[in-house]
KOLDO-37776 format. One line per field, with one value per residue (C-alpha): x, y, z. Coordinates in pm, 1 decimal, padded with zeros to 6 digits. Last residue first. Example, Ala and Ser with C-alpha at 12.3 -4.5 7.8 and 13.67 -1.06 7.14 Angstrom:
# residues 2
xx	[01367.0,01230.0]
yy	[-00106.0,-00450.0]
zz	[00714.0,00780.0]
//
This chain:
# residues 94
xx	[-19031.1,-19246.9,-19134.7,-19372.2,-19527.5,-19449.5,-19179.0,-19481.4,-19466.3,-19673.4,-19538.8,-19680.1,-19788.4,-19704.7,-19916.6,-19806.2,-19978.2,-19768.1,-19743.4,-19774.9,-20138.2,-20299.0,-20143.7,-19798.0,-19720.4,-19466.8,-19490.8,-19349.5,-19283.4,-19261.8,-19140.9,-18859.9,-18763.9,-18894.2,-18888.3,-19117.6,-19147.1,-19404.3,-19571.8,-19352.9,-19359.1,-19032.6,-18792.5,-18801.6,-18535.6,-18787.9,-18961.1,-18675.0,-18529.5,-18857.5,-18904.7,-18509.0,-18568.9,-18922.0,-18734.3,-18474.6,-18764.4,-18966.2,-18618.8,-18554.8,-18957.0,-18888.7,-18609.9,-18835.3,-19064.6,-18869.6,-18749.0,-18710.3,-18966.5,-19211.4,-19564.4,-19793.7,-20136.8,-20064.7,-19721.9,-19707.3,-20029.9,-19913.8,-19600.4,-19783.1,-20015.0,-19668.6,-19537.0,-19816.8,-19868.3,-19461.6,-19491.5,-19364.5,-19097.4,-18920.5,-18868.1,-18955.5,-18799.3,-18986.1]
yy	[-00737.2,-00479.7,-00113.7,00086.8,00405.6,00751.6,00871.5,00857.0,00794.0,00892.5,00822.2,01135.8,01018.0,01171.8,00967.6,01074.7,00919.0,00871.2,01151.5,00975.1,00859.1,00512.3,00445.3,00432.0,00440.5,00761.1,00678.6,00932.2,00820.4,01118.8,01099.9,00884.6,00885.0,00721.4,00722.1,00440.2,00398.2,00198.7,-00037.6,-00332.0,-00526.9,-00499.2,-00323.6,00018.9,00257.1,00547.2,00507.0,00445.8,00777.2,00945.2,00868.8,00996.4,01288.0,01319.1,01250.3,01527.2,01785.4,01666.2,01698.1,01993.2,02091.8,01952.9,02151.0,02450.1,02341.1,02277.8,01930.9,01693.7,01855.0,01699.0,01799.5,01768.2,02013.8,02325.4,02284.7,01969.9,02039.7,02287.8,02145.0,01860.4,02062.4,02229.0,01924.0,01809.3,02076.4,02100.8,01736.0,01845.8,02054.3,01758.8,01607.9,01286.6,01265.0,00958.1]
zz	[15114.5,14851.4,14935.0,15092.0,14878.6,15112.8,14816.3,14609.8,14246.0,13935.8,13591.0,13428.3,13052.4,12707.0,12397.4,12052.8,11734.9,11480.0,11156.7,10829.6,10890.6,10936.3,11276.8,11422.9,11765.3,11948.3,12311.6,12539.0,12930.6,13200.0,13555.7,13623.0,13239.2,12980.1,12590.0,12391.8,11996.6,11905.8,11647.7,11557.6,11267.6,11147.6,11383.7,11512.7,11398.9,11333.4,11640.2,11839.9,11686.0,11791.0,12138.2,12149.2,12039.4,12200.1,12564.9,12535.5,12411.8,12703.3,12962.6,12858.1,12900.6,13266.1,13353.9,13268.1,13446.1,13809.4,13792.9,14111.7,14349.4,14129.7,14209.4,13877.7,13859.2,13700.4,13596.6,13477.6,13277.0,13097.7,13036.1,12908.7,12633.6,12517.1,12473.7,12236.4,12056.2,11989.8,11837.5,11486.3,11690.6,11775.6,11444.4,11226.6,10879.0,10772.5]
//
């Protein structure tokens, strides 16, 4: 398919913006985190591209971010970035 990281720069761009306006992560300043969004969609797309037959997706997580790459009726997939949200305050279950 010839998938690349730039053909989801709308995308990452939209999630920077929002990860800087509104996301508290003392772990990755934003500029870290676009690294880590480029990192991510590489490897969102190779498991895309190598998925087996009959499945859908192609999923790329970190701590803080997962990319989903699925397919649908057009060449380009569908890309889906979500905030994993976490609270250092959340109990642990016993």
């Amino acid at each position: 398919m010839g998938l690349s990281i730039e053909d989801f720069q709308h995308e990452i761009a939209a999630a920077v913006k929002s990860y800087d306006k509104f996301v508290v992560c003392v772990e990755k300043t934003p500029d870290e985190f676009l690294k880590s969004l480029q990192s991510l969609m590489g490897k969102a797309i190779t498991a895309f591209e190598n998925r087996a037959p009959g499945l859908r997706h192609g999923i790329a997580l970190d701590r803080q971010v997962t990319i989903m790459l699925s397919q649908n009726d057009d060449a380009r997939p569908l890309c889906g970035i979500y905030f994993n949200l976490h609270s250092p305050f959340r109990k642990k279950s016993g």
